[in-house]
C-alpha positions in Angstrom: 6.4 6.4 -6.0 4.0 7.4 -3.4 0.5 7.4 -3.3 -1.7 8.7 -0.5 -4.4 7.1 0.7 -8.0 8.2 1.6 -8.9 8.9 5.3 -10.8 6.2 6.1 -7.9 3.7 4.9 -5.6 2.2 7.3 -2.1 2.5 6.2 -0.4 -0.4 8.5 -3.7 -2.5 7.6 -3.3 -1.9 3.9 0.7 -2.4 4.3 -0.3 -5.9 6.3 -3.2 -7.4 3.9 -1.4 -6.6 0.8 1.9 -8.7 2.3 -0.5 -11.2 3.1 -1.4 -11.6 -0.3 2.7 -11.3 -1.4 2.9 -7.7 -2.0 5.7 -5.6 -0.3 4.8 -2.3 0.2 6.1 0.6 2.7 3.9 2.9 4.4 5.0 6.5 4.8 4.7 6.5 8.7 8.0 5.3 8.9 9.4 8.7 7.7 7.2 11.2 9.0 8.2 13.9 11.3 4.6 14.7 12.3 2.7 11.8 12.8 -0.8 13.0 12.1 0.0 13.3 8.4 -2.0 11.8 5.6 -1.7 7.4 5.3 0.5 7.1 2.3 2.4 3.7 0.3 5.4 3.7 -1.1 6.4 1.5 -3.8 9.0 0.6 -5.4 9.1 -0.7 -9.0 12.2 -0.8 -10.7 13.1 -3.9 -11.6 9.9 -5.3 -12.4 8.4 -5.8 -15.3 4.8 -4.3 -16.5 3.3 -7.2 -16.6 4.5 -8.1 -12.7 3.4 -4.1 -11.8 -0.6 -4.4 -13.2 -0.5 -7.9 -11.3 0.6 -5.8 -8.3 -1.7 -3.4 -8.4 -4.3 -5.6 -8.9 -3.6 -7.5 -5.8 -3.2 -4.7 -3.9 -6.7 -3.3 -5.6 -7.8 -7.1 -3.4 -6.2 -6.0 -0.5 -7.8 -2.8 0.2 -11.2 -4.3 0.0 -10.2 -7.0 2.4 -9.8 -4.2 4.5 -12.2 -2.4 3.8 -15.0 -5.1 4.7 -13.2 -6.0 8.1 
């Protein structure tokens, strides 16, 4: 799944503070042909359970405010 990510949102800096906080994600920069295209994640979430996604996405909700305030 990907989701896109507003303007003013880092994609390496959300990739970084969401590993710090034990989250693996991929950013889309990786496989872009034109790199001024839109920040983007890519996650991937099939052997997880629901329970282990919503705790994921809540750490990643964490994440984006830590960078967000620095």
């Amino acid at each position: 799944m990907v989701a896109w990510l507003p303007p003013d949102l880092d994609e390496a800096a959300v990739v970084a503070a969401s590993a710090r906080r034990g989250v693996a994600l991929r950013s889309v920069a990786r496989y872009r042909l034109n790199p001024a295209g839109p920040g983007g994640l890519i996650f991937g979430y099939a052997t997880l359970s629901e329970r282990a996604i919503a705790e994921g996405i809540a750490t990643l909700s964490h994440a984006v405010a830590d960078v967000r305030t620095t």
